[in-house]
Biopython code that builds the backbone (N, CA, C, O; Angstrom):
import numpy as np
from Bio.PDB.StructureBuilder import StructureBuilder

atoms = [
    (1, "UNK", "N", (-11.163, -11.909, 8.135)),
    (1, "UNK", "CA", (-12.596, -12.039, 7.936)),
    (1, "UNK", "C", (-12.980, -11.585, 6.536)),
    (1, "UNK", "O", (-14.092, -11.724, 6.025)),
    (2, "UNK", "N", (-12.022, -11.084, 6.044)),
    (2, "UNK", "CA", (-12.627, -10.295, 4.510)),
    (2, "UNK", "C", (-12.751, -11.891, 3.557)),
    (2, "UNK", "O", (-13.633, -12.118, 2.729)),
    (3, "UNK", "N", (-11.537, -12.928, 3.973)),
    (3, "UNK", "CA", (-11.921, -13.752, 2.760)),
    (3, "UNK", "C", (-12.788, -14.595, 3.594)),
    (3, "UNK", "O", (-13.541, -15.178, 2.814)),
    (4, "UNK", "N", (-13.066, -14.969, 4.904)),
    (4, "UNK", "CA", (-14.311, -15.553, 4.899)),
    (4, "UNK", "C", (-15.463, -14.886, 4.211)),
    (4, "UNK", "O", (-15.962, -15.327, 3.176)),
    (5, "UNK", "N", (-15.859, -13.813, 4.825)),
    (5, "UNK", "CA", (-16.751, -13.199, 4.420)),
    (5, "UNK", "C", (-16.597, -12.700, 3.092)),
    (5, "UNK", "O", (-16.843, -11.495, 3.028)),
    (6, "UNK", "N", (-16.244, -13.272, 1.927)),
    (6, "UNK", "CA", (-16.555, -12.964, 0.435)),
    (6, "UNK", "C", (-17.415, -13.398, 0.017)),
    (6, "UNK", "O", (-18.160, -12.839, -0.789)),
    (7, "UNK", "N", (-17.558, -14.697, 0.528)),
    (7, "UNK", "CA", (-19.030, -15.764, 0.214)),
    (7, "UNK", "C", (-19.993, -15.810, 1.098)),
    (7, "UNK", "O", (-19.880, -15.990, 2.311)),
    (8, "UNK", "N", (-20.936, -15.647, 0.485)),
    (8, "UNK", "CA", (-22.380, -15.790, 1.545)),
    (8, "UNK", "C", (-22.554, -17.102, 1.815)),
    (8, "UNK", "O", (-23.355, -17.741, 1.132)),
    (9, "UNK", "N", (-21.896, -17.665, 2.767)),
    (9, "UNK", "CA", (-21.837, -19.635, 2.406)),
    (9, "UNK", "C", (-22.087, -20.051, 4.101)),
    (9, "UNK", "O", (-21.500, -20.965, 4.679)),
    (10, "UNK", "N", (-23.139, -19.102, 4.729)),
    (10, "UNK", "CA", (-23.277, -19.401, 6.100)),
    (10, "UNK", "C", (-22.294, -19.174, 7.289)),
    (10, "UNK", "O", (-22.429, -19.354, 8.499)),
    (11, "UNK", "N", (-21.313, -18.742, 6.570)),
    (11, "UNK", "CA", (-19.746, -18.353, 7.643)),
    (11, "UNK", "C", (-20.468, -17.598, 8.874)),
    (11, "UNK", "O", (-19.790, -17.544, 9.900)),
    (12, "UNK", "N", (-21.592, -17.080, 8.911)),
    (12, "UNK", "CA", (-21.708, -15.647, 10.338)),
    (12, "UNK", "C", (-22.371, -16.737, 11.250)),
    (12, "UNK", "O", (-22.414, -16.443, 12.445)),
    (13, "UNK", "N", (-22.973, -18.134, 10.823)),
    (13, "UNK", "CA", (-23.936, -18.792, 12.122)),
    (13, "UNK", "C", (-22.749, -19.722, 12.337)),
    (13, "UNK", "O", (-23.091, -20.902, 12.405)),
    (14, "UNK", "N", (-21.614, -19.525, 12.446)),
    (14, "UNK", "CA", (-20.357, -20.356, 13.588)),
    (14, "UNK", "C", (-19.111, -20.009, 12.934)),
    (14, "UNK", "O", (-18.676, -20.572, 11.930)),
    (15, "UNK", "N", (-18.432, -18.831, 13.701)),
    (15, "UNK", "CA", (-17.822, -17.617, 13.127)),
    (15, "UNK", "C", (-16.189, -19.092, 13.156)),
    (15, "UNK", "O", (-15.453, -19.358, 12.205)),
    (16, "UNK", "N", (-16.154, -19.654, 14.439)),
    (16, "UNK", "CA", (-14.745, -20.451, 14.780)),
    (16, "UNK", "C", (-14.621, -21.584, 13.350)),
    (16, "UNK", "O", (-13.577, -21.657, 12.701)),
    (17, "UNK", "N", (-15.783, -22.362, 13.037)),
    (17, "UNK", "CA", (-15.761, -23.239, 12.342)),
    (17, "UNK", "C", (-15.090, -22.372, 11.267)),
    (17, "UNK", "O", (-13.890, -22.545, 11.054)),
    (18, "UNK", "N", (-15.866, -21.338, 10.488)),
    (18, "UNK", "CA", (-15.655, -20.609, 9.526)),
    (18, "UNK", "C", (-14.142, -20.385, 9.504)),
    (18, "UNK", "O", (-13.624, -20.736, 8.443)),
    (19, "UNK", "N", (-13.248, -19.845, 10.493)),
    (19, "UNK", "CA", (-11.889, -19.655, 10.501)),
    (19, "UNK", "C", (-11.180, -20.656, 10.768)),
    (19, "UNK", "O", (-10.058, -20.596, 10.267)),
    (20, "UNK", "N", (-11.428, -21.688, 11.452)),
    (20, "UNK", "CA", (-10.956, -23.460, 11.022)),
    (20, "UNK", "C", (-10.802, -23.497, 9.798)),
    (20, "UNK", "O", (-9.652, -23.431, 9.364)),
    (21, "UNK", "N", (-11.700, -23.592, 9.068)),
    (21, "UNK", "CA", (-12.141, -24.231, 7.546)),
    (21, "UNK", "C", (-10.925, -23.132, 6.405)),
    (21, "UNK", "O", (-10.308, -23.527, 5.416)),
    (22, "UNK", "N", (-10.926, -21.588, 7.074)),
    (22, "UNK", "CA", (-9.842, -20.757, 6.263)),
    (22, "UNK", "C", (-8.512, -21.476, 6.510)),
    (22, "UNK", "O", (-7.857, -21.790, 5.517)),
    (23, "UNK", "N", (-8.042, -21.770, 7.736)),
    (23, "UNK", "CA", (-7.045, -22.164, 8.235)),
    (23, "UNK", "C", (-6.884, -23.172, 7.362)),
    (23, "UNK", "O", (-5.912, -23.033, 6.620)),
    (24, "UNK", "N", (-7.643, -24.316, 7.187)),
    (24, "UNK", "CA", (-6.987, -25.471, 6.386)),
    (24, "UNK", "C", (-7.341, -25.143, 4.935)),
    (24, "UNK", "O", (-6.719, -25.791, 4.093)),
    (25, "UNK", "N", (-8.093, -24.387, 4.564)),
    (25, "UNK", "CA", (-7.442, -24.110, 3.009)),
    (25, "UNK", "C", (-6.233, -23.306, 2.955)),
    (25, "UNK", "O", (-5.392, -23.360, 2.057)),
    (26, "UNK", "N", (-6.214, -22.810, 3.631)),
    (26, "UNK", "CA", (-4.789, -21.790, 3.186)),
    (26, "UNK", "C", (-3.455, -22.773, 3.774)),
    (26, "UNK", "O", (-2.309, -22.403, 3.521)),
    (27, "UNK", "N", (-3.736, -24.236, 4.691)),
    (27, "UNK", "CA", (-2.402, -24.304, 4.730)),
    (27, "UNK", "C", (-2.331, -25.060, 3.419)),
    (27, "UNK", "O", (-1.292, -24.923, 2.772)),
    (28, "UNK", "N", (-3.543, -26.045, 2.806)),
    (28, "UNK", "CA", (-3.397, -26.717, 1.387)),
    (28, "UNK", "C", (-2.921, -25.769, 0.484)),
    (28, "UNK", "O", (-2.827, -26.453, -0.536)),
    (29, "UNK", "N", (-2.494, -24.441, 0.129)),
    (29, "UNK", "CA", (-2.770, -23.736, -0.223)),
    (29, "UNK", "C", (-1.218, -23.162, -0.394)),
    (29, "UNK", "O", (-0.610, -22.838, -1.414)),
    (30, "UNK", "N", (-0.732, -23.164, 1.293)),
    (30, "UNK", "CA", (0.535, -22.465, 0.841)),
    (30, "UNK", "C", (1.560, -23.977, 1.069)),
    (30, "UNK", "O", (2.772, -23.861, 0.889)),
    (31, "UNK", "N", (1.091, -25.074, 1.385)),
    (31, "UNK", "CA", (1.767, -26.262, 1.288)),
    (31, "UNK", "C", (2.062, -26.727, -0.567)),
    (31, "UNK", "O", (3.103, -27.042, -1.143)),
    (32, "UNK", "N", (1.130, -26.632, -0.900)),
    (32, "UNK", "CA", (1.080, -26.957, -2.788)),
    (32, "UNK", "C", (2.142, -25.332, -3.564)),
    (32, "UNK", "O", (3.078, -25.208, -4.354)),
    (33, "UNK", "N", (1.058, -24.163, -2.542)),
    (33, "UNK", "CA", (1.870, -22.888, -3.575)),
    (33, "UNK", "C", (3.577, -22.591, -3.450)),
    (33, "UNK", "O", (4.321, -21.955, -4.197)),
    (34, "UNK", "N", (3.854, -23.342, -2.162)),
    (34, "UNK", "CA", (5.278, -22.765, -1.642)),
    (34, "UNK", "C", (5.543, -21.373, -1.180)),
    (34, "UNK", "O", (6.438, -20.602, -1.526)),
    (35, "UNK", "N", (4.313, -21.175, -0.096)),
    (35, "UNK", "CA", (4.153, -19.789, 0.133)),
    (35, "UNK", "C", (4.193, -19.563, 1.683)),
    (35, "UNK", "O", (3.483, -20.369, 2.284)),
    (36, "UNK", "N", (4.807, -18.722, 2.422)),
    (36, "UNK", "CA", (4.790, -18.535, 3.541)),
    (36, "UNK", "C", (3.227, -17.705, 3.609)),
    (36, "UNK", "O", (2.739, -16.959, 2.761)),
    (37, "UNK", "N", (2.663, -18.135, 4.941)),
    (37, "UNK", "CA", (1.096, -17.517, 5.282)),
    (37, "UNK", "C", (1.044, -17.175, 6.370)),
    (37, "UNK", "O", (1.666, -17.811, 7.222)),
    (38, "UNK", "N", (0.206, -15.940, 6.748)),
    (38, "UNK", "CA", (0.261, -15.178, 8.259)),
    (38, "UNK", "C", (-1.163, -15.240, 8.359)),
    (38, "UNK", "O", (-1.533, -14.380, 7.560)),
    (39, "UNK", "N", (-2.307, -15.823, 8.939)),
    (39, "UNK", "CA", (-3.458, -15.004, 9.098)),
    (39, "UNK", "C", (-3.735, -14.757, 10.324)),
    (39, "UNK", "O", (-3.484, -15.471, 11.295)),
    (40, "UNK", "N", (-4.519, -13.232, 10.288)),
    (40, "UNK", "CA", (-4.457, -12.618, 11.655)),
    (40, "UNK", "C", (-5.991, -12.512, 11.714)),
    (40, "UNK", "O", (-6.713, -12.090, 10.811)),
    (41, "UNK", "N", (-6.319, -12.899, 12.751)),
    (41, "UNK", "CA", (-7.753, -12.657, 12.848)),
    (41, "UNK", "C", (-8.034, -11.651, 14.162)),
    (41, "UNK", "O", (-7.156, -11.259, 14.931)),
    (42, "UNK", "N", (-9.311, -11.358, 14.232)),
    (42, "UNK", "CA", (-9.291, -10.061, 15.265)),
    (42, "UNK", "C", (-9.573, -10.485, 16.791)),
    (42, "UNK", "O", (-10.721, -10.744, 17.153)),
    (43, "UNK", "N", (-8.522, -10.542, 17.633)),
    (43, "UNK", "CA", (-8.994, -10.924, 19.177)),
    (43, "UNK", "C", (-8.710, -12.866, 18.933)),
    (43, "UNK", "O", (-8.713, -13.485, 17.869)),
    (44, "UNK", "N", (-8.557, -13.240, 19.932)),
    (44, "UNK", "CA", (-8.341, -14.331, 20.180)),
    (44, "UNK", "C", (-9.384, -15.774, 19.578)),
    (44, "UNK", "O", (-10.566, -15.428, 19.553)),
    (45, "UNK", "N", (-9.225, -16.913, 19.219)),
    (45, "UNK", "CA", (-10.157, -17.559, 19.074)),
    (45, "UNK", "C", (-10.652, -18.157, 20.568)),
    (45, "UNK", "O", (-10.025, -18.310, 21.616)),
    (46, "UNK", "N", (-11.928, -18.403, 20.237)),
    (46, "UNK", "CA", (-12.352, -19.531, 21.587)),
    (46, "UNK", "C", (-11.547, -20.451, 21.955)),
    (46, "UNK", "O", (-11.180, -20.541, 23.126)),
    (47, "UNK", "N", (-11.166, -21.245, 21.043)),
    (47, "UNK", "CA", (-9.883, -22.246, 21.310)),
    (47, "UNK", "C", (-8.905, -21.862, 20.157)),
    (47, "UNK", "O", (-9.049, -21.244, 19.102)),
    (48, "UNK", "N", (-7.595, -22.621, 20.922)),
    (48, "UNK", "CA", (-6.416, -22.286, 19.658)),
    (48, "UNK", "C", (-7.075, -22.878, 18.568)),
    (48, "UNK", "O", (-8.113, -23.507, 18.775)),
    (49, "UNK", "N", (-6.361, -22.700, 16.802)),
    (49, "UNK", "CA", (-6.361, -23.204, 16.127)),
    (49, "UNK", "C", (-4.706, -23.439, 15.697)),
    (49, "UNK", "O", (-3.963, -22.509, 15.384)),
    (50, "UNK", "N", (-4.418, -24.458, 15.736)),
    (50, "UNK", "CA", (-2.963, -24.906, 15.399)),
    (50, "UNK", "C", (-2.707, -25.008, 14.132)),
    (50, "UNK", "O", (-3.637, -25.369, 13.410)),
    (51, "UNK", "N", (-1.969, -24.848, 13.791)),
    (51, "UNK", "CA", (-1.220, -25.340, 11.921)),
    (51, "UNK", "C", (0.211, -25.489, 12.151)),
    (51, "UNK", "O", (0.854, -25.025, 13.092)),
    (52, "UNK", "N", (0.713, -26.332, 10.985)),
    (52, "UNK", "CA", (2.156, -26.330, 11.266)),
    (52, "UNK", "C", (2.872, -26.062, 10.023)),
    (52, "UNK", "O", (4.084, -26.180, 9.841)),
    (53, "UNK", "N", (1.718, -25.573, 8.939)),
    (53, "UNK", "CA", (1.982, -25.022, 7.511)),
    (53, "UNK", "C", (2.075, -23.260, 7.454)),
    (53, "UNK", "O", (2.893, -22.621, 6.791)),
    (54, "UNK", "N", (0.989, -22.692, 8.349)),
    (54, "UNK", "CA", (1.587, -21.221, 8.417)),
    (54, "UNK", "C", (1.003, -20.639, 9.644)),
    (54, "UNK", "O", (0.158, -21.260, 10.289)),
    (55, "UNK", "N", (1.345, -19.690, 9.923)),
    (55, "UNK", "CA", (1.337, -18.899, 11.515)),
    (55, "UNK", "C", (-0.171, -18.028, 11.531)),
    (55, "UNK", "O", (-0.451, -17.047, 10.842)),
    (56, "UNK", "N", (-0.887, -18.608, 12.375)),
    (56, "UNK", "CA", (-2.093, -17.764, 13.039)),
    (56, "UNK", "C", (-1.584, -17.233, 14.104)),
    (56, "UNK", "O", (-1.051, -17.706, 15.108)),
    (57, "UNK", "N", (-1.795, -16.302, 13.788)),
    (57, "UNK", "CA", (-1.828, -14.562, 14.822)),
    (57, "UNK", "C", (-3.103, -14.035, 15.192)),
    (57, "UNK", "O", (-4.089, -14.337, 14.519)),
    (58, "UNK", "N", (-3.200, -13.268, 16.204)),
    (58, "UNK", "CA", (-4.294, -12.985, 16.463)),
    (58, "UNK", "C", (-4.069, -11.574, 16.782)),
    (58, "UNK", "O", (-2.934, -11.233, 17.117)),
    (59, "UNK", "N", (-5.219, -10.527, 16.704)),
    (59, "UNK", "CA", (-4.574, -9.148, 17.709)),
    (59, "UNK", "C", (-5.193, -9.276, 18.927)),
    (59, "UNK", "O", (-5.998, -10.061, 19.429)),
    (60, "UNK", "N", (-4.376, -7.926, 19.392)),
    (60, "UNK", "CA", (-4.072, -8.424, 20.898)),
    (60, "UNK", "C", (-5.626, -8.764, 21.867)),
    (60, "UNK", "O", (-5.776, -9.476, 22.859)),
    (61, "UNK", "N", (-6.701, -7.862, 21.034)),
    (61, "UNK", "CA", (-7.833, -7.429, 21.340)),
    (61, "UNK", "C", (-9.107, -7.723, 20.331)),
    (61, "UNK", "O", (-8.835, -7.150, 19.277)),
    (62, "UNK", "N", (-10.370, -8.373, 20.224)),
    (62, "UNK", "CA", (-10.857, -7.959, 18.741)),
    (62, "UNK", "C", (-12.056, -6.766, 19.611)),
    (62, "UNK", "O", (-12.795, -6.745, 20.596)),
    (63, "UNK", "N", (-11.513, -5.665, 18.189)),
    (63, "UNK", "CA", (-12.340, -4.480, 18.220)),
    (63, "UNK", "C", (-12.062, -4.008, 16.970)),
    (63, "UNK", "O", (-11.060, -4.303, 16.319)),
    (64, "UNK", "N", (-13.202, -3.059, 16.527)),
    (64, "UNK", "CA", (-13.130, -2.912, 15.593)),
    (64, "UNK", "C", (-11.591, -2.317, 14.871)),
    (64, "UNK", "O", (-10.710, -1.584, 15.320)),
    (65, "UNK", "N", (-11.805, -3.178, 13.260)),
    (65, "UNK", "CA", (-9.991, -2.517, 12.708)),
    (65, "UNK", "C", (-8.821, -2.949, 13.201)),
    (65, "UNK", "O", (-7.726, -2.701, 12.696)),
    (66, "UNK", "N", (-9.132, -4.002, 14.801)),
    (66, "UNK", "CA", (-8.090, -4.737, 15.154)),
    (66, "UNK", "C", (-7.044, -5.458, 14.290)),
    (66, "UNK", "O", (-5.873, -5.086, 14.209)),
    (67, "UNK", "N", (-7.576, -6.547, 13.636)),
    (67, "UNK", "CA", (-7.059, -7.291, 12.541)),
    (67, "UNK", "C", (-5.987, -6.432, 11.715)),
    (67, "UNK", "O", (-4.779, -6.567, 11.907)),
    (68, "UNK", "N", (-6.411, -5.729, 10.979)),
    (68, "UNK", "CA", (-6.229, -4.599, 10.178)),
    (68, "UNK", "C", (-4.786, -3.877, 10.944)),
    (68, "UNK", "O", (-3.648, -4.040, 10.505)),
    (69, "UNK", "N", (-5.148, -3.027, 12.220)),
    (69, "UNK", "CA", (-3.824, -2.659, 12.828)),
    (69, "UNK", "C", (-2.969, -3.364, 13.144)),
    (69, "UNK", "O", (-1.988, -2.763, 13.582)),
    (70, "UNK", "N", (-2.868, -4.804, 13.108)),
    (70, "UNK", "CA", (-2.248, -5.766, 12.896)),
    (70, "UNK", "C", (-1.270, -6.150, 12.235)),
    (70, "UNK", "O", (-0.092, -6.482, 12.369)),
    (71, "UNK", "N", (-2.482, -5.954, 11.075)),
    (71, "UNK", "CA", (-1.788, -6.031, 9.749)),
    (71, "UNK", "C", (-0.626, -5.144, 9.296)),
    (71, "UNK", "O", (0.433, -5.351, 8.704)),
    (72, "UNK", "N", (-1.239, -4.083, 9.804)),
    (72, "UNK", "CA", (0.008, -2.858, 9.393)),
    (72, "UNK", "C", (0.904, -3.182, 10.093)),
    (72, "UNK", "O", (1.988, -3.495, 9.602)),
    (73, "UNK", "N", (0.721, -3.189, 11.199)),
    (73, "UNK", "CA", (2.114, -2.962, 12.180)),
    (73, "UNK", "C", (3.325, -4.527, 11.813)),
    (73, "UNK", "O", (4.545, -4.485, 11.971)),
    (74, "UNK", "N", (2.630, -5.608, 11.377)),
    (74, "UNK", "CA", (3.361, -6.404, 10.823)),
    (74, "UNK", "C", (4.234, -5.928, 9.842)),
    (74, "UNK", "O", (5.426, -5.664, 9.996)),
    (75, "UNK", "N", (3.338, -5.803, 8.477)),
    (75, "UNK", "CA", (3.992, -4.878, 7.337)),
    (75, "UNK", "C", (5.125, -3.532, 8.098)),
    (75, "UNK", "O", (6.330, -3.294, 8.011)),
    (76, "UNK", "N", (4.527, -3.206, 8.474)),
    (76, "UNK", "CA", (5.726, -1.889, 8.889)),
    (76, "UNK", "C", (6.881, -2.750, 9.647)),
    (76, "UNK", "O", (7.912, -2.117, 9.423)),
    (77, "UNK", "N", (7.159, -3.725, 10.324)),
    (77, "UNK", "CA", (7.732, -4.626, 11.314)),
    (77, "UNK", "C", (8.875, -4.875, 10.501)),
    (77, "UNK", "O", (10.050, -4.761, 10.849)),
    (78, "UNK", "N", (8.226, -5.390, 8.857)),
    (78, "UNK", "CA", (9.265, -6.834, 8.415)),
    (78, "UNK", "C", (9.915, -5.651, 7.357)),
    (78, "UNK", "O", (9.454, -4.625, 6.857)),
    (79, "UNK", "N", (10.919, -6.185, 7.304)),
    (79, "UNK", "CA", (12.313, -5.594, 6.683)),
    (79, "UNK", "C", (12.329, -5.380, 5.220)),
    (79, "UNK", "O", (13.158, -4.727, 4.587)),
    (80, "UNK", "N", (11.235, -6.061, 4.741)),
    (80, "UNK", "CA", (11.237, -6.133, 3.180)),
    (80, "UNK", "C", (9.641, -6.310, 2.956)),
    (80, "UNK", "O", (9.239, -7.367, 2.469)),
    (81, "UNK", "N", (8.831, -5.398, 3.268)),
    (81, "UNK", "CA", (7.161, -5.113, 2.774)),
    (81, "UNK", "C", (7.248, -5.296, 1.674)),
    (81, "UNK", "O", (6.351, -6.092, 1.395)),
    (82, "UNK", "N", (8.099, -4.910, 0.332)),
    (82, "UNK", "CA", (7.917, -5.389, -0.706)),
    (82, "UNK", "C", (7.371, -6.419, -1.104)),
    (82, "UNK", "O", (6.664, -6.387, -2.111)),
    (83, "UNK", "N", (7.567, -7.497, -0.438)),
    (83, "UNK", "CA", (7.750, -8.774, -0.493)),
    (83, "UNK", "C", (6.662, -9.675, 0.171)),
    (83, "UNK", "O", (6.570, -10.901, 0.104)),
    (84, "UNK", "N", (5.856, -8.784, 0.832)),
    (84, "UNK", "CA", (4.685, -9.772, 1.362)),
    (84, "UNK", "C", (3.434, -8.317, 0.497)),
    (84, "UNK", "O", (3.379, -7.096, 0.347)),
    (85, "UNK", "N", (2.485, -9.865, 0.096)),
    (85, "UNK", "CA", (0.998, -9.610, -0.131)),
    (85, "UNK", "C", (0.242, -9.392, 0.875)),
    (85, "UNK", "O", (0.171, -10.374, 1.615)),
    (86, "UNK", "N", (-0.426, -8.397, 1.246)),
    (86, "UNK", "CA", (-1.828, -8.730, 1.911)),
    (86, "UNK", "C", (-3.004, -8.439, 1.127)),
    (86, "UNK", "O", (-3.278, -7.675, 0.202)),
    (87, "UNK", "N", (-3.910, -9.749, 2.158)),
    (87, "UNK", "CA", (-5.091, -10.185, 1.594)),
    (87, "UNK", "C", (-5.897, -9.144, 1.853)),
    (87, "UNK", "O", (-5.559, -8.804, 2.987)),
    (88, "UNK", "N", (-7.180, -8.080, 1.319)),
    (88, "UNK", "CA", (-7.738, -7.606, 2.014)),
    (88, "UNK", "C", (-8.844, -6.839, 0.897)),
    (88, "UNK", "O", (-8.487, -6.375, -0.186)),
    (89, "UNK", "N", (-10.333, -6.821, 1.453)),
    (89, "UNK", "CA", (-11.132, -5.786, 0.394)),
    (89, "UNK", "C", (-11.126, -4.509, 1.167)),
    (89, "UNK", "O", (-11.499, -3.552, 0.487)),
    (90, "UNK", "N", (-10.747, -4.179, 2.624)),
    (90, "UNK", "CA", (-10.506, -3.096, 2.907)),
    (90, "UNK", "C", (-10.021, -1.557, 2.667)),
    (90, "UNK", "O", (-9.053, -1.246, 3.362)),
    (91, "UNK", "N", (-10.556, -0.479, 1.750)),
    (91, "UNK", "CA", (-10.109, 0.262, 0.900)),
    (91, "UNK", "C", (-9.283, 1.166, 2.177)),
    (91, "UNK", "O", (-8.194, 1.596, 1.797)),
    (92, "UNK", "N", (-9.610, 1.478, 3.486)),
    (92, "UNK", "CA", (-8.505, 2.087, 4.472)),
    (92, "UNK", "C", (-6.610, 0.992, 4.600)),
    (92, "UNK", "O", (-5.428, 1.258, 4.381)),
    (93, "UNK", "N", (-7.351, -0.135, 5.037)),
    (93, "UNK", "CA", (-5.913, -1.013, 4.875)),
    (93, "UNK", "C", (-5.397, -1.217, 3.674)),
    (93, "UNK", "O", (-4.191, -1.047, 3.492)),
    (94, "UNK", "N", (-6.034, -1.520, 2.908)),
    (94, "UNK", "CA", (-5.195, -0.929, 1.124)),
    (94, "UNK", "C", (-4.377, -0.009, 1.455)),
    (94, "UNK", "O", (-3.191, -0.322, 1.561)),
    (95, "UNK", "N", (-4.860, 1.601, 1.748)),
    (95, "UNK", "CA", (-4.409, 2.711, 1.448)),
    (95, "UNK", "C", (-2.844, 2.452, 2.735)),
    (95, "UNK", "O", (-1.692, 2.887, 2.716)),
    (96, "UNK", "N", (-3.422, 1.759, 3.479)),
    (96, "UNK", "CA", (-1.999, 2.253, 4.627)),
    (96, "UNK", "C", (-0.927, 1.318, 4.155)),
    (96, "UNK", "O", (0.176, 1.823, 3.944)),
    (97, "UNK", "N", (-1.171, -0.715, 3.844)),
    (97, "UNK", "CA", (-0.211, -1.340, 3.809)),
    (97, "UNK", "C", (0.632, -1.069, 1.888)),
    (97, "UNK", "O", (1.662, -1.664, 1.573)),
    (98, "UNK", "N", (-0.083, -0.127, 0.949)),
    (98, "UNK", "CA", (0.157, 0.220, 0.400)),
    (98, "UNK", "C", (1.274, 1.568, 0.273)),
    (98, "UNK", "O", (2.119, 1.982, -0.521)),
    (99, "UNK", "N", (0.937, 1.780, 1.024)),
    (99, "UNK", "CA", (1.736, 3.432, 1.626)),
    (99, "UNK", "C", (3.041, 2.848, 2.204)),
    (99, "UNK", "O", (3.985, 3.607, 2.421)),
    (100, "UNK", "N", (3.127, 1.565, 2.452)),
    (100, "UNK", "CA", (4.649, 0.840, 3.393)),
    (100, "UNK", "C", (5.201, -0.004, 2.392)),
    (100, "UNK", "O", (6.183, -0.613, 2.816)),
    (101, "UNK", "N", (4.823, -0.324, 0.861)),
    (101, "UNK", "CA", (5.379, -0.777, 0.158)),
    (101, "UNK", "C", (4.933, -2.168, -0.104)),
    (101, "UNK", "O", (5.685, -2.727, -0.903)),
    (102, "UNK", "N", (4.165, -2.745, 0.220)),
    (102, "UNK", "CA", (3.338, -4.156, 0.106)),
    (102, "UNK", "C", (2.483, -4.023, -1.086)),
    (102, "UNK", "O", (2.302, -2.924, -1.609)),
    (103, "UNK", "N", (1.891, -5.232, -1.581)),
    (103, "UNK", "CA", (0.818, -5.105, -2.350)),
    (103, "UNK", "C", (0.106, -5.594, -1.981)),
    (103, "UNK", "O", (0.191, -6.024, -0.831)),
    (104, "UNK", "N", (-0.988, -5.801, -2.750)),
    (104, "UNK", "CA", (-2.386, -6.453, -2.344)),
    (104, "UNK", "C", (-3.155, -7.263, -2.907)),
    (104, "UNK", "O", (-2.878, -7.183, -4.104)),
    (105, "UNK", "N", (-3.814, -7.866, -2.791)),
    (105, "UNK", "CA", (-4.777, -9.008, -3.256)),
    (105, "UNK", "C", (-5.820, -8.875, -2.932)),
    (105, "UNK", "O", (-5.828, -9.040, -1.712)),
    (106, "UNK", "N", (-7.664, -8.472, -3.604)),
    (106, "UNK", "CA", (-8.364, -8.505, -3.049)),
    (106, "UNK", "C", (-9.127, -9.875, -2.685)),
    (106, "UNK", "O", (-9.215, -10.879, -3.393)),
    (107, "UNK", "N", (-9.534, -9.709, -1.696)),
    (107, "UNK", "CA", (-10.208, -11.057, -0.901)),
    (107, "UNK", "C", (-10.802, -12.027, -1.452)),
    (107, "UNK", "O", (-10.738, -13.203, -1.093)),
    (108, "UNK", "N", (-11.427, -11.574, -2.378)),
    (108, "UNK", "CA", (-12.257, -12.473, -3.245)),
    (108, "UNK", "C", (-11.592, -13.386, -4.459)),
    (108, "UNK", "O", (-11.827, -14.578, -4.657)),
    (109, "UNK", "N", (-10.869, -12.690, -5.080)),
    (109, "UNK", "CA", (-9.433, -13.059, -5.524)),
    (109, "UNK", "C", (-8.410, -14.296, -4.962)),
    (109, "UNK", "O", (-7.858, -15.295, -5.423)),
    (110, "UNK", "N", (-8.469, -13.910, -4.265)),
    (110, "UNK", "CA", (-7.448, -14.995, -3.592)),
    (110, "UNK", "C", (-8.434, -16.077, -2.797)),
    (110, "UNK", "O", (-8.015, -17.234, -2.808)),
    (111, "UNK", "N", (-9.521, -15.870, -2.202)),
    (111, "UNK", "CA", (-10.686, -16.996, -2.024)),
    (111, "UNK", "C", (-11.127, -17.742, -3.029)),
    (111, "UNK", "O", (-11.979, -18.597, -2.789)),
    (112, "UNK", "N", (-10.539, -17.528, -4.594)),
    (112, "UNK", "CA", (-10.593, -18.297, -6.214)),
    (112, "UNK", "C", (-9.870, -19.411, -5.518)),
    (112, "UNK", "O", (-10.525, -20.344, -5.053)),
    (113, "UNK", "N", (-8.564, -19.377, -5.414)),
    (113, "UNK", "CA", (-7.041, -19.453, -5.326)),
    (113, "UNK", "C", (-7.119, -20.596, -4.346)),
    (113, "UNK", "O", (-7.023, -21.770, -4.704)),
    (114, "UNK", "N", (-7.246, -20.323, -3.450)),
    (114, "UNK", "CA", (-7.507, -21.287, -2.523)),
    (114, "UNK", "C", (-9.026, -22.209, -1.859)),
    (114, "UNK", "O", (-9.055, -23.135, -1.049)),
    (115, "UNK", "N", (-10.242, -21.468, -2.626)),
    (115, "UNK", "CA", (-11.425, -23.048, -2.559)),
    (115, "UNK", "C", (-11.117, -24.200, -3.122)),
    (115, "UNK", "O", (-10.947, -24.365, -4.330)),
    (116, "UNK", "N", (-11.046, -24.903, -2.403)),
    (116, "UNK", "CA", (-11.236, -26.831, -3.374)),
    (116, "UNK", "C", (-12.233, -26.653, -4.226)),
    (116, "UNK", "O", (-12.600, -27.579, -4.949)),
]
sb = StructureBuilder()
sb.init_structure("model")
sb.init_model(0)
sb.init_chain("A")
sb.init_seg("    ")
for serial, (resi, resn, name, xyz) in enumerate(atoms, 1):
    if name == "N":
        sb.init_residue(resn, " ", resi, " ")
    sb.init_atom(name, np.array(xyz, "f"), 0.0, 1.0, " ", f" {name:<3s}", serial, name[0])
structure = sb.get_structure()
């Protein structure tokens, strides 16, 4: 939700459309960049959203920071944190997926990167 929500572009009056619309920029995105992509959003969608360019995850629950504990526990998961970016303006998830050896990208930043 951090790179939806970078732009004030109506994303909060139809939250699913809004994470559709992330979904297919980021697979144009890591299909052109040659980039593996994880996005985790918080709690389940209303309906699936499918891709076959990179993996939507969801946590198990959305509540608050869900996403986020997610996030970490991924990063802490994979064998080489070095090696994956996360997206995030979150200055708590900074501080933790930073603390496991990842870097970061802030949201807005990488919402350059990937608008048409």
């Amino acid at each position: 939700m951090n790179v939806i929500g970078s732009r004030p572009d109506g994303w909060w009056k139809d939250r699913h459309s809004a994470r559709l619309r992330l979904v297919e920029q980021l697979e144009r995105w890591a299909l052109t960049a040659g980039e593996q992509v994880i996005v985790v959003f918080e709690g389940p969608t209303p309906t699936p959203i499918p891709s076959s360019a990179i993996l939507v995850h969801h946590a198990p629950k959305a509540a608050p920071n869900s996403a986020d504990d997610e996030i970490a526990r991924l990063v802490c998961a994979d064998e080489n944190p070095a090696e994956i970016i996360v997206v995030t303006s979150d200055a708590t998830l900074v501080e933790r997926v930073d603390g496991m050896g990842a870097s970061v990208w802030p949201a807005i930043r990488f919402r350059d990167l990937i608008d048409p």
